[in-house]
VOZAKOL-974622 format. One line per 4 residues: their letters; for each residue z, x, y of N, C-alpha, C, O. Coordinates in steps of 0.2 Angstrom, whole numbers, plus 2048, in hexadecimal, padded with zeros to 3 digits. Last residue first. Layout:
% residues N
a	Z:X:Y:Z:X:Y:Z:X:Y:Z:X:Y; ...
END
This chain:
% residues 186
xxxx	87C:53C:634:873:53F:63B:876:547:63C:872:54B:640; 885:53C:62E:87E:53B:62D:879:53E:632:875:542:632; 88D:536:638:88D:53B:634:887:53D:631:885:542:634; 886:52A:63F:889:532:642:88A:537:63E:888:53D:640
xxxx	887:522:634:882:521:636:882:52A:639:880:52F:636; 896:520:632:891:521:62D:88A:525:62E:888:52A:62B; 899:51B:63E:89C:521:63E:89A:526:638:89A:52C:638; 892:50F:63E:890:513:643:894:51C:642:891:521:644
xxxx	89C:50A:634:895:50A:632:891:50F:63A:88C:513:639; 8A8:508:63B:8A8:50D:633:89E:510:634:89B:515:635; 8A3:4FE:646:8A8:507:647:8A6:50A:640:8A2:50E:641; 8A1:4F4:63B:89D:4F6:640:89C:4FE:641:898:502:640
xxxx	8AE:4F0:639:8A7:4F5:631:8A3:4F5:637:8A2:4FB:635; 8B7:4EE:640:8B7:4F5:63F:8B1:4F8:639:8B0:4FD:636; 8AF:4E2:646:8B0:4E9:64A:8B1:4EF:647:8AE:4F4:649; 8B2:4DB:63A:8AA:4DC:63D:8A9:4E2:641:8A4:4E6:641
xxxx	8BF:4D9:63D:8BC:4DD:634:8B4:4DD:638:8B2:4E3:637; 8C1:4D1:649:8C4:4D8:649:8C2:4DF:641:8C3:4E5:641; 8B1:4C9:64D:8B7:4CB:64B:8BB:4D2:649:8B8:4D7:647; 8A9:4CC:65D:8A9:4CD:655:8AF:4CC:653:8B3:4CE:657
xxxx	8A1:4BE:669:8A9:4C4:664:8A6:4C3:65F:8A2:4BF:65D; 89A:4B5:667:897:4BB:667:89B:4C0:667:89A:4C6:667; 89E:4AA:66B:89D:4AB:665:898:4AF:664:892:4AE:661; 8A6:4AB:676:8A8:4AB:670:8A6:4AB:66C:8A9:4AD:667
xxxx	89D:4B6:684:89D:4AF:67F:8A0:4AD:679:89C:4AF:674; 8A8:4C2:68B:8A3:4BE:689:8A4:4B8:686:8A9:4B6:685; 8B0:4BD:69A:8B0:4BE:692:8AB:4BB:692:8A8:4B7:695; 8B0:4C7:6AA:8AF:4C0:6A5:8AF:4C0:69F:8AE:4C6:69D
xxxx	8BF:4CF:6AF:8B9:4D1:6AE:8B8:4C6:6AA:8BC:4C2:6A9; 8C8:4CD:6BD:8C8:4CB:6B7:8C1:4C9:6B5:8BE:4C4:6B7; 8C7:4D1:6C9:8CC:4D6:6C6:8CC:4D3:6BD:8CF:4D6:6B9; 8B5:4D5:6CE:8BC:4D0:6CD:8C1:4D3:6C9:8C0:4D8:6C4
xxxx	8B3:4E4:6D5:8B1:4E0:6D3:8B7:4DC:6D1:8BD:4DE:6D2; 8B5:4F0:6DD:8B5:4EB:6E1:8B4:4E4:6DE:8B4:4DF:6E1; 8B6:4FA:6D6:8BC:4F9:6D7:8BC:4F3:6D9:8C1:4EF:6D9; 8A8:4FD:6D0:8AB:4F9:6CA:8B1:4F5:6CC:8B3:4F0:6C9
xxxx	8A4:506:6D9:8A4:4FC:6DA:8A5:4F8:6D9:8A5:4F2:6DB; 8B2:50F:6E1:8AD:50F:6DC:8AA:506:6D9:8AE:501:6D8; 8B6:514:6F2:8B9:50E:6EB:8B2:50E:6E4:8AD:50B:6E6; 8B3:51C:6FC:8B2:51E:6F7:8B6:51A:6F0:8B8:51C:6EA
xxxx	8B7:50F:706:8B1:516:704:8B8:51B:6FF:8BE:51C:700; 8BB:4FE:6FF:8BC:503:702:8B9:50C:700:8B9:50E:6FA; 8AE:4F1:702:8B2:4F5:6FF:8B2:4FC:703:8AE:4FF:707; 8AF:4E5:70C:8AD:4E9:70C:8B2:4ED:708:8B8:4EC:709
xxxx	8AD:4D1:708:8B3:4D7:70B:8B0:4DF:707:8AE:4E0:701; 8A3:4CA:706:8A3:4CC:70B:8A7:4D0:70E:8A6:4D3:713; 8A7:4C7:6F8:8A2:4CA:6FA:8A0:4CD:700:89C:4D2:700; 8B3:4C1:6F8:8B3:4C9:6F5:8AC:4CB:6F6:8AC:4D2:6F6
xxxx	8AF:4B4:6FF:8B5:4BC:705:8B5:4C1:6FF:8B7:4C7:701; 8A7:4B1:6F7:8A3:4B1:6FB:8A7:4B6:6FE:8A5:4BC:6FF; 8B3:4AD:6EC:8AC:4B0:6E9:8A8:4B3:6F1:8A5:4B8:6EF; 8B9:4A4:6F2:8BB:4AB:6F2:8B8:4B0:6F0:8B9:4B6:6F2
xxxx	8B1:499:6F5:8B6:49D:6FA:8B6:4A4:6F7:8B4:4A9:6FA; 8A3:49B:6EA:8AB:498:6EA:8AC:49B:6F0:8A8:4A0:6F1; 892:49A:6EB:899:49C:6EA:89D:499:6EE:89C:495:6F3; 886:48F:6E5:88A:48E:6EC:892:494:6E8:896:492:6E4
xxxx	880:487:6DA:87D:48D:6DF:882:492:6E3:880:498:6E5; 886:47E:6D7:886:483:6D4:885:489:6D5:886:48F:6D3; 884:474:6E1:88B:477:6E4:889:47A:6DE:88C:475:6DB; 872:477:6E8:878:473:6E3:87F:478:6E5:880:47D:6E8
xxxx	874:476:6FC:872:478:6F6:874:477:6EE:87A:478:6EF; 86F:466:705:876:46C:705:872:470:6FE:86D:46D:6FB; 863:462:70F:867:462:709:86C:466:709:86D:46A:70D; 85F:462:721:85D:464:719:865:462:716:86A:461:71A
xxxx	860:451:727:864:457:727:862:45A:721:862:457:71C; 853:447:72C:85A:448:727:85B:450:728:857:455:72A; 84D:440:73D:84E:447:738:854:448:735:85A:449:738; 84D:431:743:850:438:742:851:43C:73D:856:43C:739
xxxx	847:425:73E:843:42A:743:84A:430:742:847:435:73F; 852:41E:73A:84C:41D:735:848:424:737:847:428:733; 85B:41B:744:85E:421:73D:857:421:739:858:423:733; 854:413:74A:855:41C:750:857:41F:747:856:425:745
xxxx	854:409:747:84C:40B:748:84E:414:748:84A:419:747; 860:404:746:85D:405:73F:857:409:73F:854:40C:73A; 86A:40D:755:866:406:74F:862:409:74B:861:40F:74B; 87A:413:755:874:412:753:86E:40C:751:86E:408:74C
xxxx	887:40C:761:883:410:75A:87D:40F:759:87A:40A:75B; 88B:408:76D:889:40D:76D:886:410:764:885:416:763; 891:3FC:769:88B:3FA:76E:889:402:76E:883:402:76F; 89C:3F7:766:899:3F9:762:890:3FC:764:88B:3FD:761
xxxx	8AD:3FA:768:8A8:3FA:76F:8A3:3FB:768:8A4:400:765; 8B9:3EF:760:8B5:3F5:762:8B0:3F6:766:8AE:3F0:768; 8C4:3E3:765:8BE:3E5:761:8BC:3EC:764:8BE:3EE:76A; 8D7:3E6:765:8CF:3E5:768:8C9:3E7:764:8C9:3EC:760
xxxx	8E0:3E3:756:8E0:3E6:75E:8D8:3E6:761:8D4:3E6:75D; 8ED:3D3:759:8E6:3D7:756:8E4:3DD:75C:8E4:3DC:762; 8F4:3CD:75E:8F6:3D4:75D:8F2:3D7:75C:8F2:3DD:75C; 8F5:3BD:755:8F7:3C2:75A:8F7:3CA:759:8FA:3CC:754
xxxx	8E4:3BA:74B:8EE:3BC:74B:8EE:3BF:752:8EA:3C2:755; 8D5:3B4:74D:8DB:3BB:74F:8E0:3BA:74E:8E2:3B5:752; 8CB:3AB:743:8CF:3AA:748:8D4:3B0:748:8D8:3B0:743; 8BB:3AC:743:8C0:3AE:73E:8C7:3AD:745:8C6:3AF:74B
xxxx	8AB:3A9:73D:8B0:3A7:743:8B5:3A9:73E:8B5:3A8:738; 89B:3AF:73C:8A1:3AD:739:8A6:3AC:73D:8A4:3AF:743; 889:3AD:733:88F:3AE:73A:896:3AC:737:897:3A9:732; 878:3B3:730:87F:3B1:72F:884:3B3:736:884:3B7:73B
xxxx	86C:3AF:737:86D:3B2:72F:874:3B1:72D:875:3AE:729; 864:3A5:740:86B:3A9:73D:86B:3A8:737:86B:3A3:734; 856:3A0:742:85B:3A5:745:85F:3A6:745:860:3AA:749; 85B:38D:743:855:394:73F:859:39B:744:85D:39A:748
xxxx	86B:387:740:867:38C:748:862:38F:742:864:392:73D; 875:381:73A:86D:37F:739:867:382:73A:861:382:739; 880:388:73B:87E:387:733:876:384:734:872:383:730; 883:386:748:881:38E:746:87D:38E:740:878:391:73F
xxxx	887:37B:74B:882:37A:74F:880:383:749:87A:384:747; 892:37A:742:88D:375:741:887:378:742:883:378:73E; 89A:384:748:89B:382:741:894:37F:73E:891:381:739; 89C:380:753:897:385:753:896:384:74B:890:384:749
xxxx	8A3:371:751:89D:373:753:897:37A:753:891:37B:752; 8AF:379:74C:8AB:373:749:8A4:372:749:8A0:371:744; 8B3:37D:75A:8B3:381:752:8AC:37A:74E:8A6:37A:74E; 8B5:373:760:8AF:377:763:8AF:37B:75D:8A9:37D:75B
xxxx	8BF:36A:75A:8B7:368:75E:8B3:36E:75C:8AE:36E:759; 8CC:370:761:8C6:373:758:8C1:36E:758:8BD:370:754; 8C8:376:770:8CA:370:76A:8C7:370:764:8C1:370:762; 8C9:382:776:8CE:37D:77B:8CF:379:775:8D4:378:773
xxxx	8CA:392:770:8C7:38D:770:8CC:388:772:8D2:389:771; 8C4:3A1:776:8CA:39D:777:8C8:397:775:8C2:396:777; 8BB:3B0:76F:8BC:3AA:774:8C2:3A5:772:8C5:3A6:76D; 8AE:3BB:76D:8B4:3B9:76E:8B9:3B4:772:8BC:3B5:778
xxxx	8A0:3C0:765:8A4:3BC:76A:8AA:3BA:767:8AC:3B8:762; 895:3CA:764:89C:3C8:761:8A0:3C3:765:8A5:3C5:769; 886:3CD:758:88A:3CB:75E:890:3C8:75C:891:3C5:757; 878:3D6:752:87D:3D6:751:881:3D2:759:87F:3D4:75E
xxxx	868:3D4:749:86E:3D3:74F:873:3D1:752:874:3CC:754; 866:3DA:738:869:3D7:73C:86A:3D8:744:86E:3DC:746; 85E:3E4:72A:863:3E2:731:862:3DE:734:85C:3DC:734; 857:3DE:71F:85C:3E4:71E:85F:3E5:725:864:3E8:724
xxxx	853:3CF:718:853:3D2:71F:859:3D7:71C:85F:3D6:71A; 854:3C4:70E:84D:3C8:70D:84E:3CE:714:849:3D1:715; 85E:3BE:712:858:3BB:710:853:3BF:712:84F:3BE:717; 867:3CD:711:868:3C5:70F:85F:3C2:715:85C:3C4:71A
xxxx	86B:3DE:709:866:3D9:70D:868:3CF:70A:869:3CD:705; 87B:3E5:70F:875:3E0:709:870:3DE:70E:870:3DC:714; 87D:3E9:71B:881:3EC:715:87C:3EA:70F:879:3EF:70C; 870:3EB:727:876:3E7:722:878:3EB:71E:877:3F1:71E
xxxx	870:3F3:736:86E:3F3:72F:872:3EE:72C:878:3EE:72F; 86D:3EC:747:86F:3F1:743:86E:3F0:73C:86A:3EB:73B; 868:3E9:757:867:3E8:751:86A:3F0:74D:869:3F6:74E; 878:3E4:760:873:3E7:760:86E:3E7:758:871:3E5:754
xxxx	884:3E1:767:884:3E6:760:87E:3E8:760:87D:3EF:761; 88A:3D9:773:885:3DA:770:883:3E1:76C:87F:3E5:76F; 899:3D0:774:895:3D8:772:890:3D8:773:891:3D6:779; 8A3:3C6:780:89C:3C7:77E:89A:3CE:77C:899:3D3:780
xxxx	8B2:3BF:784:8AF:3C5:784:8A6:3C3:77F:8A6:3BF:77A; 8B8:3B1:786:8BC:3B9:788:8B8:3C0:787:8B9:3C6:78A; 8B4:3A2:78A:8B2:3A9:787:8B6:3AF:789:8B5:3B1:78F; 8BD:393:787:8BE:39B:78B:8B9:3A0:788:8BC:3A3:783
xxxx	8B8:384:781:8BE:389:782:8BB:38E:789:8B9:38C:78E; 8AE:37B:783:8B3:377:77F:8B8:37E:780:8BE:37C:77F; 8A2:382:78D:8A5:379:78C:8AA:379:78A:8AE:377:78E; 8A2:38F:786:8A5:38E:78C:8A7:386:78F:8AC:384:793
xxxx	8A0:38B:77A:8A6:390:779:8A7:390:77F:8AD:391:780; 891:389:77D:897:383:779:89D:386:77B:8A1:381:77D; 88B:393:783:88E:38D:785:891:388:783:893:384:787; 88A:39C:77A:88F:39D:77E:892:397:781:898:395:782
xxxx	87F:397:770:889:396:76E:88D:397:775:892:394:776; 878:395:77B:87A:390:777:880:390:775:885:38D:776; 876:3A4:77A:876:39E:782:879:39A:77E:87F:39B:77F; 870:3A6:76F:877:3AB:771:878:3A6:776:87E:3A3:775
xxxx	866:39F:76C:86E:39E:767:871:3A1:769:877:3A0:767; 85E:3A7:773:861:39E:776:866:39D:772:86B:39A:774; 85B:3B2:771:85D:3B1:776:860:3AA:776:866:3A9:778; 855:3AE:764:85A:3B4:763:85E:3B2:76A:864:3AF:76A
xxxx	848:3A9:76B:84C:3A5:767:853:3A8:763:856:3A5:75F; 843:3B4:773:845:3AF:775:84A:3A9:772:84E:3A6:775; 840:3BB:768:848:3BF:76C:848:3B9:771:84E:3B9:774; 83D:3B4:758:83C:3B6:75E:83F:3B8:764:843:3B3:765
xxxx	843:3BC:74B:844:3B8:74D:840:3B8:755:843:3BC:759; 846:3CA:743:83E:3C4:744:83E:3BF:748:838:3BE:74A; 855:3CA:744:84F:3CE:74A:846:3CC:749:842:3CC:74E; 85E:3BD:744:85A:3BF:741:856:3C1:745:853:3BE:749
xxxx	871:3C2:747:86B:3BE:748:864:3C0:745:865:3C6:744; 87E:3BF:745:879:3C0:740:875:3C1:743:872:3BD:73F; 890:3BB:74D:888:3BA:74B:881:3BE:74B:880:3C1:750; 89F:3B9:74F:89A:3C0:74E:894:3BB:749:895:3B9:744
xxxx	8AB:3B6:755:8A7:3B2:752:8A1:3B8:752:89F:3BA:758; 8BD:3B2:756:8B7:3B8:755:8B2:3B6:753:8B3:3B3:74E; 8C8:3AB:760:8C5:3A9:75B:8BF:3B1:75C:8BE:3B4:761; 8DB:3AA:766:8D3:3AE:764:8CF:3AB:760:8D2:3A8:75B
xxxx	8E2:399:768:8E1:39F:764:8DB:3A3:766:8D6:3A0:767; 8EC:397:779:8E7:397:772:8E5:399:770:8E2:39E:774; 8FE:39B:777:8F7:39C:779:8F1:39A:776:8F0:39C:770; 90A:38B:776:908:395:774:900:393:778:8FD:38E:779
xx	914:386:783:910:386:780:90B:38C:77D:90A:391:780; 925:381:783:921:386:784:91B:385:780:91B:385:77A
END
């Protein structure tokens, strides 16, 4: 019994500088090696999208994906060859499928580089110090009850002041003394 022969993935780079007639013939070209020497199983075209990095000096790319049967490591070889000299590609890669792999994604409906450059940014959020807490927001919003006094409606656990603005407990009571000094007197 003979097994089947392997997927191969070959997703190429292409350089949007590049003349779209000279974009055009690298995709013709490869196709037709991969139809000479195997099976094409499928054709993307991605479309031009952003790099991750810029590589020679280009922040996107032409995106395409082909997928195919190869009859004789010949034809591997070959794209091998003919891909590393082509003016016109930035980069490309062949990788060969495991069984079971699950299908490429449909990438043809995402955005291009021109359309996320032209659409208006979303305002900003405001700093998160600005911004109450959940619960800070439902005590605000929850209505106190008539005739509750508003001191009732505030947090159950008042703030401390600043530590070092307690008095200590001998400061408190000459404090008390000297005010109690002061009343008598008057």
């Amino acid at each position: 019994m003979t097994l089947p022969a392997p997927t191969y993935d070959l997703v190429l780079l292409l350089d949007p500088r590049a003349e779209p007639e000279a974009r055009a013939k690298i995709v013709t070209d490869t196709r037709a090696a991969v139809d000479a020497d195997g099976e094409l199983l499928r054709h993307d075209e991605w479309g031009e999208r952003p790099l991750t990095y810029p590589i020679e000096k280009r922040t996107s790319a032409e995106y395409h994906l082909l997928q195919f049967h190869a009859g004789t490591p010949d034809l591997l070889s070959g794209l091998d060859r003919t891909l590393r000299i082509t003016d016109g590609v930035l980069r490309f890669r062949i990788v060969k499928l495991k069984p079971g792999v699950p299908e490429a994604p449909n990438m043809g409906a995402a955005p291009r580089p021109e359309a996320e450059a032209a659409a208006p940014s979303e305002p900003e959020a405001p700093p998160a110090e600005n911004v109450p807490s959940e619960a800070e927001a439902a005590e605000a919003a929850a209505p106190s009850e008539p005739g509750t006094p508003p001191e009732a409606t505030a947090p159950s656990e008042p703030e401390a002041p600043p530590a070092e603005n307690v008095p200590s407990e001998a400061e408190a009571e000459a404090a008390e003394a000297t005010e109690a000094a002061v009343a008598e007197t008057a």
